[in-house]
N, C-alpha and C positions, 0 to 999 in steps of 0.2 A: 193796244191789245194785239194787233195783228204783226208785231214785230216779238210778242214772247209768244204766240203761237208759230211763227216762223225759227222762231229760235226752237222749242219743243220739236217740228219737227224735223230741224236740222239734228236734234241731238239722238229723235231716235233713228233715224240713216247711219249716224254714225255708230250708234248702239248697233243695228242690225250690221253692219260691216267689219267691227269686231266680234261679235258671235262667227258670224262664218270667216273669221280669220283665225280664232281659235279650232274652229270646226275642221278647217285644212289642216294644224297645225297636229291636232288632235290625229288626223288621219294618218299624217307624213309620220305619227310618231309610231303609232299602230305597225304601219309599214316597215318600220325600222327593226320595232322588236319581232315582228315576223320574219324579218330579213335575219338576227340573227338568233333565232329559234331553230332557222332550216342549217346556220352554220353549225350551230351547238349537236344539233342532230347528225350533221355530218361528220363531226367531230370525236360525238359520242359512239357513232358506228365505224369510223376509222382505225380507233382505240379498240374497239372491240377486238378490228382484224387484226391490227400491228402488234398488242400485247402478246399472243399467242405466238407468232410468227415471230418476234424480237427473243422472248423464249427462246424457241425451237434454236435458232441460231447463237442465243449463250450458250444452251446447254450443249450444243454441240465444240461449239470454242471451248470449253470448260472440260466435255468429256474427253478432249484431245489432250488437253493438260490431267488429268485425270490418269489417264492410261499409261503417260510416262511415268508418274505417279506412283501406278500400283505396278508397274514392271519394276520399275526403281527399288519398291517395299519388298519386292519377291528377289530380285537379285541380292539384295541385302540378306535377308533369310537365309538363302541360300549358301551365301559368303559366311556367314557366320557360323554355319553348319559344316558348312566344311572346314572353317578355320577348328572348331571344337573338335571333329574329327582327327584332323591333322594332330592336333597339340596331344589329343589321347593316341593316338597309333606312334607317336615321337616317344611318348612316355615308357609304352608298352614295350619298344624295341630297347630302350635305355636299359629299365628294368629286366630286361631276360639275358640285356648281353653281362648284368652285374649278377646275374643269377637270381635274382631275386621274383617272384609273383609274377605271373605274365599278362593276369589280372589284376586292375586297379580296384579298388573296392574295401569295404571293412573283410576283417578276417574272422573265421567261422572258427570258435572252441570246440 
C-alpha cells in the first residue's frame, strides 16, 4: 500500500509542476501578444502620420508633372489659334489680290 500511495503522490508533484508549467507558458504567451499589440499600435499610428505625408509629397511630384501638362495644353491652343489665324489672314490676302471677297464667309442675297 505504501508504494501506490508514494506513487499517487509522486503523480500529483508532478501534476502540480505541469500546471505551473503551463501557467508560465500561459504567461510568456500573454507577454508576447502584448508585445505585439504595442507593435500593431505603433504601426497603426505610424500609418496614420506617413499616409498623409506620402500624399503631400506625390501630390506634389504629380502637380510638377501636371503643370508642364497644362502649359503644354495651353501652348497647344494657342498654336493652333494662331495657325487658324494665319491660314484665314493667307486666304484673305489671296482673295483681294484676285479681286475677289475680302471676307471669307457665305454671301448675303
Amino acid at each position: 500500500m505504501n508504494d501506490l500511495q508514494a506513487r499517487k503522490k509522486e503523480l500529483l508533484l508532478e501534476s502540480e509542476l505541469n500546471r505551473q508549467l503551463l501557467r508560465l507558458e500561459a504567461d510568456h504567451l500573454r507577454v508576447r501578444v502584448q508585445q505585439y499589440q504595442r507593435a500593431s499600435d505603433w504601426i497603426e499610428t505610424g500609418w496614420k502620420w506617413a499616409a498623409p505625408v506620402a500624399g503631400f509629397l506625390f501630390a506634389r511630384q504629380i502637380s510638377a508633372k501636371a503643370a508642364w501638362l497644362s502649359k503644354g495644353s495651353a501652348l497647344f491652343t494657342l498654336a493652333r489659334r494662331l495657325w487658324a489665324a494665319w491660314r484665314s489672314s493667307g486666304r484673305t490676302s489671296q482673295e483681294s489680290n484676285e479681286g475677289g471677297p475680302a471676307t471669307s464667309g457665305p454671301e448675303r442675297l
